[in-house]
SEGU-843652 format. One line per field, with one value per residue (C-alpha): residue number from 1; residue in three letters; x, y, z. Coordinates in steps of 0.2 Angstrom, whole numbers. Layout:
SEGU-843652
k	[NUM  ...]
r	[Ala  ...]
x	[X  ...]
y	[Y  ...]
z	[Z  ...]
END
This chain:
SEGU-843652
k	[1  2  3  4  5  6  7  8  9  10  11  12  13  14  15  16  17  18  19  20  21  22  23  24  25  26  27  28  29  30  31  32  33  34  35  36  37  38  39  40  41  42  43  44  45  46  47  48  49  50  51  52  53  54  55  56  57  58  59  60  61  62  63  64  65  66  67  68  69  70  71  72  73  74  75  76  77  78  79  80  81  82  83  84  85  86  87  88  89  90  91  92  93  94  95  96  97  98  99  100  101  102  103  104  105  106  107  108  109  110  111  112  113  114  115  116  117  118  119  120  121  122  123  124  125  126  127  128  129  130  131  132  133  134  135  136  137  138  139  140  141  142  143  144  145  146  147  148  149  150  151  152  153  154  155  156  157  158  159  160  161  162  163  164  165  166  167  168  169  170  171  172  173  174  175  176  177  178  179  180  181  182  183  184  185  186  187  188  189  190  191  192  193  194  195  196  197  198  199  200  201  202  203  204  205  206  207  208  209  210  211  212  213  214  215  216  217  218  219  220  221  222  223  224  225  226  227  228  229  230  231  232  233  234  235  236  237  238  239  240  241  242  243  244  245  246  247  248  249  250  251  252  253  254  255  256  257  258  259  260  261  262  263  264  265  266  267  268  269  270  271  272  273  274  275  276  277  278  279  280  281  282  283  284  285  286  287  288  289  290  291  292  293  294  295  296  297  298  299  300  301  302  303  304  305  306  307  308  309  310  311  312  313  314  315  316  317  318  319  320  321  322  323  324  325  326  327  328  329  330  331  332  333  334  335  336  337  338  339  340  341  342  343  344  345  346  347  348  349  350  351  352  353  354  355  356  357  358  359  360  361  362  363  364  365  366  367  368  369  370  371  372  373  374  375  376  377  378  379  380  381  382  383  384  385  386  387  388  389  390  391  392  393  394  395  396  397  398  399  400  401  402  403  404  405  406  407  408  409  410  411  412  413  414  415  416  417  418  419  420  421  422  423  424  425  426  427  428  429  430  431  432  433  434  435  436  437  438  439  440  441  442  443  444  445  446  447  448  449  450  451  452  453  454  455  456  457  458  459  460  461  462  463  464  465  466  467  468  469  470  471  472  473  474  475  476  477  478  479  480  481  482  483  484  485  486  487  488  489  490  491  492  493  494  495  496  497  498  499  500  501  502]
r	[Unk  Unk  Unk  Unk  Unk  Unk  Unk  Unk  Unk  Unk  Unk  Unk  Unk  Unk  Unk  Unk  Unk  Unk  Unk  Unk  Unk  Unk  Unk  Unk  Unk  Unk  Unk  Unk  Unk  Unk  Unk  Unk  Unk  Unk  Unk  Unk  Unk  Unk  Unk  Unk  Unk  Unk  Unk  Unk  Unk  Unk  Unk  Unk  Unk  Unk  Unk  Unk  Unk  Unk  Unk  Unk  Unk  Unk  Unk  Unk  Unk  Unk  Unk  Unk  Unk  Unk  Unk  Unk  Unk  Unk  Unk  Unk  Unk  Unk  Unk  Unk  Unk  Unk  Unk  Unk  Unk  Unk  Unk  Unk  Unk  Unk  Unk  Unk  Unk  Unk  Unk  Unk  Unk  Unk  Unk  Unk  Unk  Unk  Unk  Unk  Unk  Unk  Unk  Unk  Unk  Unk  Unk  Unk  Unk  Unk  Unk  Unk  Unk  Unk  Unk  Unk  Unk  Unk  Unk  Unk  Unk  Unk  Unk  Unk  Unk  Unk  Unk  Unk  Unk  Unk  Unk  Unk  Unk  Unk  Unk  Unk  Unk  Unk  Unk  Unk  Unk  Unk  Unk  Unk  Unk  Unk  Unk  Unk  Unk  Unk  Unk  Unk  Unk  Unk  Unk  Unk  Unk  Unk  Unk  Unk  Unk  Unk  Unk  Unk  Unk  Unk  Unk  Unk  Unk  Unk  Unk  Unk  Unk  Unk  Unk  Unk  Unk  Unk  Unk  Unk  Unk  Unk  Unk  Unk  Unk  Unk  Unk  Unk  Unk  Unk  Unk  Unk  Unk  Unk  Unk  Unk  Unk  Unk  Unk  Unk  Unk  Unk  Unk  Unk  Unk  Unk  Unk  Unk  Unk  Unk  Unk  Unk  Unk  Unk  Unk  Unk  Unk  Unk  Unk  Unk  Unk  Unk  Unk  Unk  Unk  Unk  Unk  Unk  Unk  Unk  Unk  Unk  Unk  Unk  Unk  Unk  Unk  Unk  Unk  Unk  Unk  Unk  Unk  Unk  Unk  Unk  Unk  Unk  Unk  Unk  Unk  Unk  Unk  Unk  Unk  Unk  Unk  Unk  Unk  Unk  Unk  Unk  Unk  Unk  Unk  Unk  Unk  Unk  Unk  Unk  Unk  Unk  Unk  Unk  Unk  Unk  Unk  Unk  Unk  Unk  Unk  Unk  Unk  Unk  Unk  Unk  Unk  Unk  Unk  Unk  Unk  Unk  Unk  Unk  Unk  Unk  Unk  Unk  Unk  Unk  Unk  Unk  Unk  Unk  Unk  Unk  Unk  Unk  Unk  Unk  Unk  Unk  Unk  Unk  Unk  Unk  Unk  Unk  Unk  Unk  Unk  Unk  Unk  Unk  Unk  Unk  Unk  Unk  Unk  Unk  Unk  Unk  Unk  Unk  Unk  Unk  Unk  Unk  Unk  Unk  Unk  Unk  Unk  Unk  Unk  Unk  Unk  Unk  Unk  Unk  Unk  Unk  Unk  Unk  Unk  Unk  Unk  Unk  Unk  Unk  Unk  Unk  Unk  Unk  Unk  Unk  Unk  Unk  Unk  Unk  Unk  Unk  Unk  Unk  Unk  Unk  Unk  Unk  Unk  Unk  Unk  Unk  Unk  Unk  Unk  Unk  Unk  Unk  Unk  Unk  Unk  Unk  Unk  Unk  Unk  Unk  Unk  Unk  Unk  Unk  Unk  Unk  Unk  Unk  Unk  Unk  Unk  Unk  Unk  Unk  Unk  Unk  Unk  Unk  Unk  Unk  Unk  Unk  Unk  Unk  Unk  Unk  Unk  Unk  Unk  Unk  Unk  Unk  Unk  Unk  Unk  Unk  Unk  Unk  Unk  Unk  Unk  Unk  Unk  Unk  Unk  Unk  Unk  Unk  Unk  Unk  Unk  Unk  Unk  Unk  Unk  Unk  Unk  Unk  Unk  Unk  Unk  Unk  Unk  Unk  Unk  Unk  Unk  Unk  Unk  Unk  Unk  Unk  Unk  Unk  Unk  Unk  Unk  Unk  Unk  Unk  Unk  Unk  Unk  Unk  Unk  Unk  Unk  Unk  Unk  Unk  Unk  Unk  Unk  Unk  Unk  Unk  Unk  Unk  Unk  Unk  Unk  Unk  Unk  Unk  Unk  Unk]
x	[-4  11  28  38  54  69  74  60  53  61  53  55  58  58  44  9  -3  -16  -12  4  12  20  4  6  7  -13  -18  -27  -44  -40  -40  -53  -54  -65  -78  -74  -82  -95  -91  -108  -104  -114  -128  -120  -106  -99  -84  -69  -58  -39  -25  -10  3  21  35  46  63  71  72  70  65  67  55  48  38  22  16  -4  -9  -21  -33  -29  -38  -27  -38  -53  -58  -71  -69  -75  -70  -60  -69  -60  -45  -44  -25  -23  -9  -13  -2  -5  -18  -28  -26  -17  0  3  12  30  30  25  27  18  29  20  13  11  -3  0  -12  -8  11  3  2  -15  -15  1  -3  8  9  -5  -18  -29  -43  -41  -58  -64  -78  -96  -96  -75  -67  -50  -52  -49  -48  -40  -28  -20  -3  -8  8  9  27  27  40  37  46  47  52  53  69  60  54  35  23  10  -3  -7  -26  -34  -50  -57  -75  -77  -91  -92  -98  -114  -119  -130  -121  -103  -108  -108  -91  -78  -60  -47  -30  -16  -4  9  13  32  42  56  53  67  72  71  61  67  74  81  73  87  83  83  83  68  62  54  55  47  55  47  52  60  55  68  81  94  89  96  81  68  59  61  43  34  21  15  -3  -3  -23  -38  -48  -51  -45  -58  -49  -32  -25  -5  6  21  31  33  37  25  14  5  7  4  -2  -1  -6  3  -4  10  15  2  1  -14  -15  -28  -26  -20  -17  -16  -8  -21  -13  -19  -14  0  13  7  19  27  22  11  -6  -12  -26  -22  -33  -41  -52  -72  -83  -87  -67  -65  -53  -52  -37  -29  -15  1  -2  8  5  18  19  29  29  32  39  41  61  60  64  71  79  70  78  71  54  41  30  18  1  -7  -21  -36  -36  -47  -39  -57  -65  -76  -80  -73  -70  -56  -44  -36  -51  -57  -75  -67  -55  -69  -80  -64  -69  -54  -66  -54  -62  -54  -55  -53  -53  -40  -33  -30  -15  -7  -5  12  19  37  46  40  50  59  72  82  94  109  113  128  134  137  147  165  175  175  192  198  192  194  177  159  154  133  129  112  104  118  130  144  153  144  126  117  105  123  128  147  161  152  142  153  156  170  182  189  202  196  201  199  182  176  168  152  152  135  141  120  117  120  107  94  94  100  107  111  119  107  114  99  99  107  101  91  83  68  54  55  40  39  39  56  70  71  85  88  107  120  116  124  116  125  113  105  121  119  119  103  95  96  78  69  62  69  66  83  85  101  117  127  140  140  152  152  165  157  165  183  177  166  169  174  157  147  136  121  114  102  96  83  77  77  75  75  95  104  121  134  152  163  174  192  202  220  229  241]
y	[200  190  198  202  208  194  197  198  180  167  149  134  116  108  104  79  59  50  40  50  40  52  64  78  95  102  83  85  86  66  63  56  64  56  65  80  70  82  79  74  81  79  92  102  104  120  128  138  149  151  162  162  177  170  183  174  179  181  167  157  138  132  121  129  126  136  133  138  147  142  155  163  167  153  136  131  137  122  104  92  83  90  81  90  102  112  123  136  150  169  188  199  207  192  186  169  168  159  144  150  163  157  139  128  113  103  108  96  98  91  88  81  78  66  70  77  79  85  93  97  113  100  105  89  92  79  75  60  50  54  45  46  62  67  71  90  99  116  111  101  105  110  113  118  115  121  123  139  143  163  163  183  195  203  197  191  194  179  171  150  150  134  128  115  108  105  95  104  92  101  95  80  71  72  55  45  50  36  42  39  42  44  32  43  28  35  25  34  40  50  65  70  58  62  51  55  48  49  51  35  26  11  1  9  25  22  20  13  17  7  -10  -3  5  -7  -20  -10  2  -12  -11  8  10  -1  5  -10  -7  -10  -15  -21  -10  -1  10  22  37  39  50  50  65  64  76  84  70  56  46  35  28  11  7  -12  -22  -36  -52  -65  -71  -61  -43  -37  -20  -9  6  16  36  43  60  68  83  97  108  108  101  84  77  91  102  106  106  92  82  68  52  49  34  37  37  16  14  2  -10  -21  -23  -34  -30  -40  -32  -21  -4  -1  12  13  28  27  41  46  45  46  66  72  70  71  77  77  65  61  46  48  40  47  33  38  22  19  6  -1  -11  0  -11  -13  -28  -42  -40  -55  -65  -69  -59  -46  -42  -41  -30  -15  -2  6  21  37  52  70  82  97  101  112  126  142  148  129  133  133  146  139  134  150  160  171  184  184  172  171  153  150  139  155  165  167  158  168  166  150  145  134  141  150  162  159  175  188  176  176  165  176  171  162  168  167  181  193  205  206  195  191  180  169  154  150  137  122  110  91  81  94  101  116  121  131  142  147  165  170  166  148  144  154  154  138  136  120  117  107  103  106  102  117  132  131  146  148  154  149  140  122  113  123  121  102  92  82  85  76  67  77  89  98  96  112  123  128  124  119  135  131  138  126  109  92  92  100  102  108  98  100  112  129  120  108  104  94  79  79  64  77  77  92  103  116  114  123  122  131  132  120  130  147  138  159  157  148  148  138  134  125  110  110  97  99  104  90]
z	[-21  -29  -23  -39  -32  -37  -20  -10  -17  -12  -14  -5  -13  4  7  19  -34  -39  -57  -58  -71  -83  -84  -95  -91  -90  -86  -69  -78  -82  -62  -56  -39  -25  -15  -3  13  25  42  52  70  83  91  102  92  93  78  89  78  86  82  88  81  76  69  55  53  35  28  42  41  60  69  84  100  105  124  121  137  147  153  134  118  109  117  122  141  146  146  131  118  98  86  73  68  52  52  41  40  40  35  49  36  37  19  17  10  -7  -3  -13  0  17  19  33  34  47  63  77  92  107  121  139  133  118  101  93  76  62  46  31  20  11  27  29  39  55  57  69  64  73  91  94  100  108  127  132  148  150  163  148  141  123  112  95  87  72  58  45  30  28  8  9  15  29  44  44  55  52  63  62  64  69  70  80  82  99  111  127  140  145  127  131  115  124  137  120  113  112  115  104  104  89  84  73  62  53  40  50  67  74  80  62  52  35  20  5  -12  -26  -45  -54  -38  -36  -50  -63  -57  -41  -25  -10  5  19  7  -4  10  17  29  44  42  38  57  61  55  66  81  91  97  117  118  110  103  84  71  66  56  45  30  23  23  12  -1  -17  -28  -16  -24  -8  10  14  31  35  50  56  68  69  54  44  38  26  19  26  20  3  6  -13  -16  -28  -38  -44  -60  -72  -58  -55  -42  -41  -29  -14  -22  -19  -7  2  2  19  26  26  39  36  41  55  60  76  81  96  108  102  82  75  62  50  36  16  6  -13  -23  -41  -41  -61  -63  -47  -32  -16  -3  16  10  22  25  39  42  62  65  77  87  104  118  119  107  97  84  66  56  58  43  44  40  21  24  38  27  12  21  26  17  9  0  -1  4  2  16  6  -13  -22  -11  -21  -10  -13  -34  -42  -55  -56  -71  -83  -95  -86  -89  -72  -73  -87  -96  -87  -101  -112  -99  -100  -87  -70  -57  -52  -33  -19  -10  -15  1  2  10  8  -1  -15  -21  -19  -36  -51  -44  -60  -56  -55  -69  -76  -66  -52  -62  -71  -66  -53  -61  -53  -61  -65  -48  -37  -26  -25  -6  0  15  23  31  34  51  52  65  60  39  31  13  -2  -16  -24  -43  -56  -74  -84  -88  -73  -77  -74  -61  -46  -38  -29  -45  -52  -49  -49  -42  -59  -60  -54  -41  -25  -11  2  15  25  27  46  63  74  83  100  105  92  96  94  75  66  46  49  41  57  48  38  24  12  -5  -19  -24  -32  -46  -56  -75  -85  -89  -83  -68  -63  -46  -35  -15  -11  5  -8  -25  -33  -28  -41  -47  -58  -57  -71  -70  -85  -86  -82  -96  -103]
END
């Protein structure tokens, strides 16, 4: 069931597109999608379905560590080998939350104190190729961090359920398993590995980055491999408005493209919203690879109708530190025979469909409203613009008025480590539904950042701008300007700008 309740809907814009383009609203049906690959696991193979119960706060978008007990009903109990991970996000009622309710951001599994697998609100499967297999033993430290957005005003009971295929070792197939390992390949690793894309940025309308970020950032993206051996498995995570990841090995002087993750959308939004598959590598994917090389990643986005804010580029590798065969890229013939074949791991997921940017009778053009009082500062607090919001009736709702050459300042006063806030400018009237595709950041090009302070029981991993404040710039021209929350795109307000009299 859809909530209806203006309040009780809130939509996030935050957010892992196949011949994008310009495709017309409607267009999917012209994609041609590749095939949804069928793993082919070994005998013995046993499917384990996990749950592990998580309370959401209002509103909350934090990023969060899980220690998975061991001894629990949240892991395996025997020794073996995961050969593949499937995440999905439950209500407590068992039915899964539309994606402009509950969000999955990303989820990371870690394993021994090394990285597993990370998913996106997209949920690729992370399947390994028959033969290859992460190494598991219950005495592991297996840690889910996890970052949720809770897009409704009450607190949320939810449960992330995951499901791996797991070799036990009494299965006479797990002495053939090869082990691999992940290399997390990031165009921006850091403690928050974000960038921003901005509208009209790039060259025509796509911007690739780091190759287009200035030279400072150029080697941030780089994971030199330590030993010979292959790569045997990849697939591309990225954001609203991505369009593909690039993974690229380099040997000396040389570097050869070995891998192209396409976003492939679905429905109306193309590009613009979180239904979509990612392209993975198929089963025939091998690469040899030497110690010395080095895996880099890009990530192009569609920066010709919106801002990105926060954007992704992530490509995880399954590599082994034994040889386990593959071909040598940087030969004619090796590089000849790589099969770069895209395979899906999923199809269309019905809970990832968008329904913004309909007719809708909730918000007022603020461009027809009378002036409201002349301010220094908007308050952002219960989820409300406190003057200008454009979902208020009477004076409350006009626009707050600033003279040309002066600012006007946000105040996040929600709890500022716990429920973060923007004002993210969209193009007016800004007034319809809310979903991931709608609101758009195609106004002028500003953001406040994630109004709030980091919550100090989350993980490394921080959205939060640092500050609860933030005034817009004192160069805007005189006119009317529409904005909205990019962490709850149903929030939107407007203020005006006059120019001094004489």
């Amino acid at each position: 069931m859809r909530l209806n309740s203006k309040r009780s809907f809130l939509v996030p814009a935050i957010a892992f597109v196949a011949l994008l383009a310009a495709a017309p609203a409607g267009a999917s049906a012209a994609i041609t999608y590749p095939k949804v690959a069928t793993p082919d696991y070994p005998a013995g193979t046993v499917t384990k379905t996990y749950k592990v119960p998580l309370t959401i706060k209002p509103g909350q978008n934090l990023n969060m560590l899980e220690t998975l007990r061991q001894n629990s009903d949240m892991r395996p109990s025997e020794p073996g080998w995961i050969l593949g991970f499937v995440p999905t996000l439950k209500l407590a009622n068992g039915t899964t939350p539309p994606v402009d309710q509950i969000h999955l951001h990303h989820l990371v599994l870690y394993l021994g104190g090394t990285l597993v697998t990370a998913a996106g609100e997209e949920k690729t499967h992370w399947i390994s190729p028959k033969g290859f297999g992460y190494r598991y033993n219950p005495s592991d430290l297996f840690i889910l961090n996890h970052m949720i957005h809770n897009l409704t005003a009450s607190p949320e009971k939810v449960i992330f359920e995951y499901t791996l295929y797991f070799l036990p070792d009494t299965a006479p197939a797990a002495a053939d398993i090869t082990r691999v390992r992940t290399a997390f390949v990031d165009v921006t690793p850091s403690t928050y590995p974000v960038f921003d894309v901005l509208r009209g940025s790039g060259v025509n309308g796509r911007y690739t980055y780091p190759q287009m970020s200035p030279a400072s950032l150029m080697r941030r993206n780089v994971v030199p491999i330590q030993h010979d051996g292959s790569l045997v498995a990849t697939a591309g995570h990225l954001h609203p408005g991505g369009l593909y990841t690039d993974l690229f090995l380099t040997r000396g002087d040389k570097t050869v493209k070995i891998f192209r993750s396409n976003a492939y959308y679905y429905g109306r939004a193309l590009g613009n919203s979180w239904n979509v598959s990612m392209g993975a590598t198929s089963p025939n994917w091998r690469v040899r690879v030497k110690a010395g090389d080095v895996l880099s990643i890009q990530v192009t986005y569609d920066s010709s109708k919106s801002s990105w804010y926060e954007s992704m580029g992530i490509s995880p590798v399954q590599i082994t530190d034994v040889p386990a065969g593959g071909v040598d890229p940087f030969t004619t013939d090796g590089y000849a025979a790589l099969d770069q074949t895209q395979v899906l791991t999923h199809g269309e997921l019905k809970e990832n469909r968008d329904y913004g940017g309909n007719k809708t009778s909730g918000y007022a053009d603020a461009r027809k409203l009378a002036d409201g009082p002349t301010l220094a500062q908007v308050n952002v607090k219960n989820f409300l613009y406190q003057q200008g919001d454009l979902t208020m009736p009477g004076k409350k709702g006009r626009p707050p008025v600033i003279k040309q050459g002066h600012s006007l300042t946000f105040v996040n006063q929600d709890p500022t480590t716990e429920i973060y806030h923007t004002a993210t400018p969209c193009k007016a009237p800004c007034d319809l539904s809310s979903g991931i595709s709608y609101p758009l950041a195609n106004g002028v090009t500003i953001d406040s950042g994630e109004l709030g302070f980091p919550y100090t029981g989350a993980a490394v991993m921080q959205a939060a701008a640092g500050t609860a404040s933030w005034s817009t710039p004192s160069t805007l021209k005189p006119g009317t300007y529409t904005y909205f929350c990019r962490v709850h795109p149903f929030m939107r307000g407007a203020f005006r700008v006059k120019a001094a009299k004489g």
